[in-house]
Structure formats: C-alpha cells, structure tokens
N, C-alpha and C positions, 0 to 999 in steps of 0.2 A: 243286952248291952250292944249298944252300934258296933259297928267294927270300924276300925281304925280309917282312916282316908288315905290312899295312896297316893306315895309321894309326887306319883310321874304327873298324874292328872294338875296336882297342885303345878307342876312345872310349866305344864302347857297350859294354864291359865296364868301366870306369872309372865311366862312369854308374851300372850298374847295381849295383856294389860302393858306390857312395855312398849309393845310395836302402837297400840291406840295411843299410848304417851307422845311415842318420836313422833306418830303422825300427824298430832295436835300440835305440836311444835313446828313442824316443818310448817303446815297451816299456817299457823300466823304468824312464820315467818313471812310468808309469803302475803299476806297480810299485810302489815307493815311498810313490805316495797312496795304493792301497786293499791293498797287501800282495801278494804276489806267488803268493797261493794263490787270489786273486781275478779273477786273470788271465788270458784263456784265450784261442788261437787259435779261433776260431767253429768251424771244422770238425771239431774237437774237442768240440761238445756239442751236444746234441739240438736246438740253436736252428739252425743251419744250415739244418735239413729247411725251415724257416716261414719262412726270407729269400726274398721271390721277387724276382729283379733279373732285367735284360736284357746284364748286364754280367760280366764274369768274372772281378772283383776280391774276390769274397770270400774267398778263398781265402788271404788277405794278413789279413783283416780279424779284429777282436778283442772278446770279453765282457768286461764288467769289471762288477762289481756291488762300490758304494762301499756302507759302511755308514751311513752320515751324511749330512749335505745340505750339510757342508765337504766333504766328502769330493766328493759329484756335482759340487758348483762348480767343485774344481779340474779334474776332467774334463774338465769341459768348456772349462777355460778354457784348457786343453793342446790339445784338439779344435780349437776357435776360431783360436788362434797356428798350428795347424799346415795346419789349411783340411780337416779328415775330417771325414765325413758321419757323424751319430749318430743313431741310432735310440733312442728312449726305450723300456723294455717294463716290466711288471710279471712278471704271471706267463708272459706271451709267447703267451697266448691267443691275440691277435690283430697278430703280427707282421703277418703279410702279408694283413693286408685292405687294400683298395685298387686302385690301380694298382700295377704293378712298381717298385719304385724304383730309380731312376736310382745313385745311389752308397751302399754298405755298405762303411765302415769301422771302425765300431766298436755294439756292442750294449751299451746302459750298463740294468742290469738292475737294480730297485731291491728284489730280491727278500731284500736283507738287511735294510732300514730297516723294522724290524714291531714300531717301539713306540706302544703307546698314550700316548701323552705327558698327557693329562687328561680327565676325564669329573667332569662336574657335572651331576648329578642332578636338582637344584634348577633348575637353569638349562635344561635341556630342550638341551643341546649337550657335546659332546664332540669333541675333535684325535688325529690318529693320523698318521704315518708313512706313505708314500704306496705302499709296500710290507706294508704288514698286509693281511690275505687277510680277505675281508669275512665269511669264515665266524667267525674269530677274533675280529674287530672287534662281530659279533652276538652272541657268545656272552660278551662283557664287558659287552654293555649289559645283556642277559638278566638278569643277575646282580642288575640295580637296577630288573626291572621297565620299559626298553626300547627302543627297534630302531631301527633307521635305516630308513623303511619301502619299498623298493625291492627289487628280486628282478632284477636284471640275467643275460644269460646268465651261468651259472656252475656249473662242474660239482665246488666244494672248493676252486679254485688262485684265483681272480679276485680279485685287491688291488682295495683302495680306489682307488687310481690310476689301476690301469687301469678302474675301472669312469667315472670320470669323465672321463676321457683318451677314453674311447668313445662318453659320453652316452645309454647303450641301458638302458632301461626293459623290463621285461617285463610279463605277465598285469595285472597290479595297479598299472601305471600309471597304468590308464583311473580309478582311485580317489586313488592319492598322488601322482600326478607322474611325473614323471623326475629322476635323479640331480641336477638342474643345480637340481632347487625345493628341495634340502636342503643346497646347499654353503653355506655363508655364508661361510666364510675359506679361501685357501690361502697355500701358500709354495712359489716355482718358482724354476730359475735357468732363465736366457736364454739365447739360442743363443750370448751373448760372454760366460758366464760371471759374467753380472751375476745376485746374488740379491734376488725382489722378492716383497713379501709383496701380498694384493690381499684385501678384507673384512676380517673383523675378528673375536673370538670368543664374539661378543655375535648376539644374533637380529638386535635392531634395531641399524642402522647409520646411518653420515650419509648424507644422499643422494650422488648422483653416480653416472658409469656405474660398473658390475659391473662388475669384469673378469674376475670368476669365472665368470661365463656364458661370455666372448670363449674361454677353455680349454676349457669344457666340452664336449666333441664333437671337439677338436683331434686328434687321435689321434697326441697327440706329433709334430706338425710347427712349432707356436709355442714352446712350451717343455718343462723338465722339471719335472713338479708330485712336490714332494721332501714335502709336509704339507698336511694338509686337517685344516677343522675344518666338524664339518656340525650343524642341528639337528633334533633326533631329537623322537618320541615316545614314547606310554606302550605297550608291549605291550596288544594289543586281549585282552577277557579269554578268549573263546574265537572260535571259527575253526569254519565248516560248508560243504562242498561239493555241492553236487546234480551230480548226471550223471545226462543223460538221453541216449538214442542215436537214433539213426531217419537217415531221407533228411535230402540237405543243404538238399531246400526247408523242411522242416519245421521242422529245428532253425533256421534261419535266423530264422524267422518269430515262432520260442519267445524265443529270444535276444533280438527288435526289443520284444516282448514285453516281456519282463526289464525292460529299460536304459526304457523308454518309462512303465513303470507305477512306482506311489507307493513304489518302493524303492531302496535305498541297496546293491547289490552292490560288490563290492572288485574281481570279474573277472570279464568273461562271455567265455570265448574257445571258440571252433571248432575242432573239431580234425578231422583228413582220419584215412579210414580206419584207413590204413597208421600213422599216431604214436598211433589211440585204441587201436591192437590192439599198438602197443610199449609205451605207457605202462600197457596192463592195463586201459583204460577203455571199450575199445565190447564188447559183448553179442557181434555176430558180426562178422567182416571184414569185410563192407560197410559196416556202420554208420560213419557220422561219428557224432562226441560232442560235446557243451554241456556244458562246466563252468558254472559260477554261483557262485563264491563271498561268503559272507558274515562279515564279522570284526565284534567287537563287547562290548559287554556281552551278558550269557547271554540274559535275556531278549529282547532285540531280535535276536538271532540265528534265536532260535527261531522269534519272529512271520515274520520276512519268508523265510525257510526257509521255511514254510508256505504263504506267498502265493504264494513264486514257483514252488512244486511245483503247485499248481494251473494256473498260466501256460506251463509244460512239460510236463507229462501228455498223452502223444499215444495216439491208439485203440491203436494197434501194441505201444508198449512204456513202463512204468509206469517214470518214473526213481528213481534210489535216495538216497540221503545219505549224505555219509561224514563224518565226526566227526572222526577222527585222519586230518588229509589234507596235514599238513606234507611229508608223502615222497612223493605225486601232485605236490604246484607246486614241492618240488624239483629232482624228475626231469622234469618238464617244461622247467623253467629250465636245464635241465643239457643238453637234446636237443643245444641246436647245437654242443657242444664237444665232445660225448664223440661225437658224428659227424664228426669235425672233417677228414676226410679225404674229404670230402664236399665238393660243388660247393652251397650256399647261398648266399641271397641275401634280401632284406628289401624290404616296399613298405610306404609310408602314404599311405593314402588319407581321403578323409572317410568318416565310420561310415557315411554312408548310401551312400554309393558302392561297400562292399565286399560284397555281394552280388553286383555284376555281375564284381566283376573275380576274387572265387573260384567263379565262374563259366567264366570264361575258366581256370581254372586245372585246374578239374575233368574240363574238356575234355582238359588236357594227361596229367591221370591214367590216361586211355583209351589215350593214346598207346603202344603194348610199349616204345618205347626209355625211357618213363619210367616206366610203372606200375607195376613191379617194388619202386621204392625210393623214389620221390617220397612225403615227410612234411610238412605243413605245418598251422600252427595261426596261429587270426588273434584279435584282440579287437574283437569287436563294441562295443563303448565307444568306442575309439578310433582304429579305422581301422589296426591296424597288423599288419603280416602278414610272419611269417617263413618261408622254404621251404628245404628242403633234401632232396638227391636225388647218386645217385650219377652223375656226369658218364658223356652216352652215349659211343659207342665213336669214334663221331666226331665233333670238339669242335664242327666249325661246326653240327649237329645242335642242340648246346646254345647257340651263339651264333644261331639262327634261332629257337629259340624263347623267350630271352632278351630280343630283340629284340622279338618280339610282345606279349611280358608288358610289356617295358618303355613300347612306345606306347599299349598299354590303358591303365594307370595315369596315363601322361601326357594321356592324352586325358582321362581320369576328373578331372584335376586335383591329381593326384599324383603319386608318384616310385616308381622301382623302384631297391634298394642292390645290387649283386653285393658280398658278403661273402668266399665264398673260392671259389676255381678254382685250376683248372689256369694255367699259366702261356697256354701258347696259347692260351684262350679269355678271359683278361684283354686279351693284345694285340689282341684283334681284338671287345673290349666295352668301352669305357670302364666301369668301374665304378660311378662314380657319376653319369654322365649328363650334361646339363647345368646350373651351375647357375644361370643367368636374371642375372635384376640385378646377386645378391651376387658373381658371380663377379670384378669389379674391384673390389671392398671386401675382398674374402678375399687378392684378389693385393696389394694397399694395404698391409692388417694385417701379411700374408704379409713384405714389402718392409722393414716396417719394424722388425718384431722379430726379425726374420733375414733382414738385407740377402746373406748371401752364401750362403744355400738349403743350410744344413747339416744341420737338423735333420728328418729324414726325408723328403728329397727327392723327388720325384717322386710321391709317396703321392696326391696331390689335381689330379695334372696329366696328363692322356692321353697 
C-alpha cells in the first residue's frame, strides 16, 4: 500500500502555486499599462549582465520600460501595493554602481520617453523626457545656436536622466559646473507612486529649498525623475586644445601653471600613459599628456592659446594645437563605458592635494598586477580623478590596493568612489566609504521618501 502523502509537502507546493499565480497577475498587470511587448523577464535581455545582487531572485524578476510618466506612475504604484524592489535605469550605463543591491524585482527602464517636450531659445532653457539620450538632446539645441554645457561619462547611450540621477561632470566641469548647476526643473514619481513636480521652467525661481539638487546624485534610490527642464547656453564660437606630453612632474607643474596664471581654460586634465597612448595623445608610451582646453569667441581663443603655449613648452618636447578636438573630449568622455567591464573607480580631491595622491597612484602603475591596463585621467582645476584598470587575478590584490588609494584620499581630505567591480571585491569594499555627518540626513531623507526601502535598495548601504 503507498503510504499516505504528508501534509506539509502538500502545503509548500500549494504555496508555491499561489506565488506563480500572484506572479502572473502582477505580469499582466503590468502588461496592460506599458503593453505587453514592453515586458520582459530580466534574464532575457542584456540588462541581467549589470544587476549585481547578493541574492538569487532575479531570476523571477522583470524590464518594463513605460512610455509616458502615466505610464511609470502606474508602475510603480503596482510596485509599491505589491512591496517589489525597482531599480530606476536610463540607458543602464550605470545599473550596478554601488553596493550589491539587496532586492531586484523589476528594472523600469525609461528608454522609451525621448521627447523633447520644449525649447525656448529666447529663454536660454529647454524640457525633455528623462529618457532622451543627451546626444539627441545636443544636437536640438545645436540647431539654435546651444548646448547644455556638461560632458558626463558618455559613450552615445547616456539619457538625460541618467546623467542627473548620477550627478557626474567631466573635463569641463572645472569651467561649467556639474549637472546639478543647470537643472532648474523636474518631474519624478515617488517610491508610492505619487507624482511631484520640483523648480520650475523659468531661470529664476522663488526661493526655498531646491529639491532638484536633493535628486541630483540619487542614483535612483529617492525617486523616478520621469522630465527635466535645464538652462542652457549659447554655443562657444570656437574650441582649441593644446597637448603637450613629458614626465608627470613636469606636466603637473605646466598645468598648476595654466589654472594659476590670467587665463580662463574650460579643462586642464592629466592623463596616465596608458589612456594618452589609447586616446592617440602622447608622443611615446611613457609620456603622460596635458590637455588645456579653450572655448570662446575666436579671438580670445587665440590670445590665451598662445599664452598658455608659452606656460607648457618644456626643453624635451614642443606641444601642438588641435583645432577640430570635439572627437579627443568625446572619446575621452566615453573612456569609462566603452571599458565598462573594467574594475573603475573615482576620487575628489582639492586641486592642490592631487599631485600627491597621482602620486601614490603612479606608484601603483609600476605595479605588473596593474601596469598592464591601469588608465586614469584627473582635472587639475578641480580635484577630480577617474581610474580604471582591468581587475588583478586575485580580487583581494585589488581590494588592498583600493584600500590604500582610499586612505590617501581620505587622509588628503577627500574621498575615493569604487564605480564598478567585480562582485567579490565590492563585498569586501564598501563603495562609497564613509559618509561622516550626512549619513543620518541621507538615512532621514532615505526614510521618508521611501519608508519601505523599494527603490534601489541596498545601493548606498554596505
């Protein structure tokens, strides 16, 4: 005679037939709002590779890219009733920077919202879709004469959204800013599905806090920014770069030079060997290179191009000028993505502090486990320095000397970012370090605009 089936087994297949149920339901719900070609099991598209978790639910989990900001709302407000983790992404550049995150349930991808909704001329501002790709977005202002002026990592795919979702300035910060000095308005929904608008589409505003700054840098853990409106300026009339090569004492010295004497450069940045011999810019493999760039009217272009060639001119090697240099700062700006299977990481320092700490760093070029592949380029303007290197063979290698780089900076009075790794050498690096005071103002903020920790969880937490 068989024997009887126990009950429990029957329970836990009775459970696990109710969770396939809810899950098919939620499915088309979701379904329904953005259409059912919009859909997609994660493991089924190239975003899978970029989720790093500690957990082994993604497996379960879902893309949905709405084409509207009704559309994201209701997302999320299905997300919110049913308690799933959402990850905000644009072009998904930067899924997994950070920490590992704790829960992927769904990937809401805003790669289909790419309208420019307005551009006024007159008004020195224009609104777009939090999904337009800033190449697109530059090439409409183009049209009238000009630009949004930022240069964020970006190698063609980088939305608007995500570029402020990230807060990352490149070469030509140290002259405009960062992303967060041109937002003046957005439009986000919240982690319960509430939509809330924050500035306005005007320069000047009333006063009060920003709360377009509080986003700006979020990396999609406060909300989903669904429209921006930013203000722009006028195309500079021309653009001149100087490159000169030599020893890194030297160029150092050219650079303190540059930024110190009566002229107005847009970027003076540094670059290591290894990135001035991939981007076509140094003379021989050794050489490190000094960009200089100047944007402007033609005539002022020309004067301080001249000044600052006499300020760079070293015994060794005579620097050159390049005239047509838009494809040198785009391929520059494009290094960290189109490496992106690479272990990089980011430091800010004060400008006068980064001499000692690409110091410490030059040391690590010597190293065989890193010399090989380690690229890194900094701006002497404004302290900020990106590096990237192919992960050694064994990760604590890179967690020891991660570690080092990170206590120089901190001791210098700055910080050092891990951007992307391997998973093992994220669980055994917090990423972003410590962060001092703000950290119970960020858990505060954190608490209150997503009391139940849905919206990219774990991202900002060790």
């Amino acid at each position: 005679m068989a024997r009887p089936t126990p009950s429990r087994p029957k329970t836990a297949t009775s459970a696990r037939l109710a969770e396939r149920i809810s899950e098919a339901r939620i499915t088309n719900e979701f379904k329904r709002i953005v259409g059912a070609p919009n859909v997609s099991r994660l493991v089924e598209t190239d975003l899978a590779a970029k989720v790093q978790t500690n957990t082994a639910e993604t497996e379960r989990a879902l893309s949905i890219a709405p084409a509207t900001a009704g559309e994201a709302r209701e997302v999320v407000k299905v997300a919110a009733r049913e308690g799933l983790a959402l990850i905000p992404a644009g072009a998904a550049n930067w899924l997994e920077v950070g920490n590992p995150l704790s829960r992927t349930d769904l990937i809401l991808t805003t790669r289909r919202m790419t309208k420019i909704i307005r551009h006024e001329p007159a008004d020195l501002v224009a609104t777009a879709e939090a999904g337009t790709t800033l190449v697109e977005f530059q090439r409409q202002l183009a049209s009238a004469g000009q630009w949004l002026p930022i240069d964020p990592p970006d190698d063609g795919r980088a939305t608007i959204g995500g570029v402020v979702a990230t807060g990352l300035g490149g070469a030509q910060a140290f002259a405009y800013g960062l992303p967060r000095s041109f937002v003046i308005g957005m439009r986000l929904v919240l982690a319960d599905g509430r939509s809330i608008k924050a500035g306005g589409n005007v320069v000047k505003n009333v006063a009060g806090y920003d709360l377009c700054k509080l986003f700006c840098g979020s990396y999609g853990t406060l909300g989903l920014i669904t429209e921006l409106t930013f203000k722009l300026r006028p195309l500079p009339l021309e653009t001149r770069t100087i490159i000169a090569t030599g020893s890194l004492a030297a160029l150092l010295a050219a650079g303190r030079a540059v930024i110190s004497g009566p002229l107005f450069p847009v970027a003076v940045e540094l670059l290591s060997p290894r990135l001035a011999e991939y981007l076509k810019a140094g003379e021989r493999r050794s050489d490190y290179a000094l960009l200089v760039r100047f944007a402007g009217a033609s005539r002022a272009v020309v004067s301080q191009t001249a000044q600052a060639l006499k300020l760079v001119r070293s015994d060794r090697d005579s620097p050159r000028t390049l005239d047509d240099d838009e494809q040198l700062w785009s391929s520059l700006a494009a290094v960290t993505l189109r490496l992106a299977d690479n272990l990089s990481w980011r430091a800010s320092l004060r400008p006068s502090d980064l001499g000692s700490f690409v110091n410490e760093l030059a040391a690590l070029e010597r190293d065989e486990a890193w010399h090989p592949s380690l690229r890194w380029h900094a701006g002497m303007g404004d302290g900020r320095l990106r590096a990237i290197a192919k992960p050694p063979v064994y990760h604590r290698e890179a967690v020891r000397a991660l570690e080092r780089l990170r206590q120089k900076a901190e001791t210098l009075g700055g910080n050092l970012v891990l951007e992307s790794a391997p998973i093992e050498i994220k669980n055994e690096f917090d990423a972003w370090g410590g962060f001092g005071s703000a950290a119970e103002l960020m858990r505060r903020v954190k608490s209150e605009l997503d009391p139940q920790n849905l919206l990219s969880p774990g991202r900002f937490q060790s």
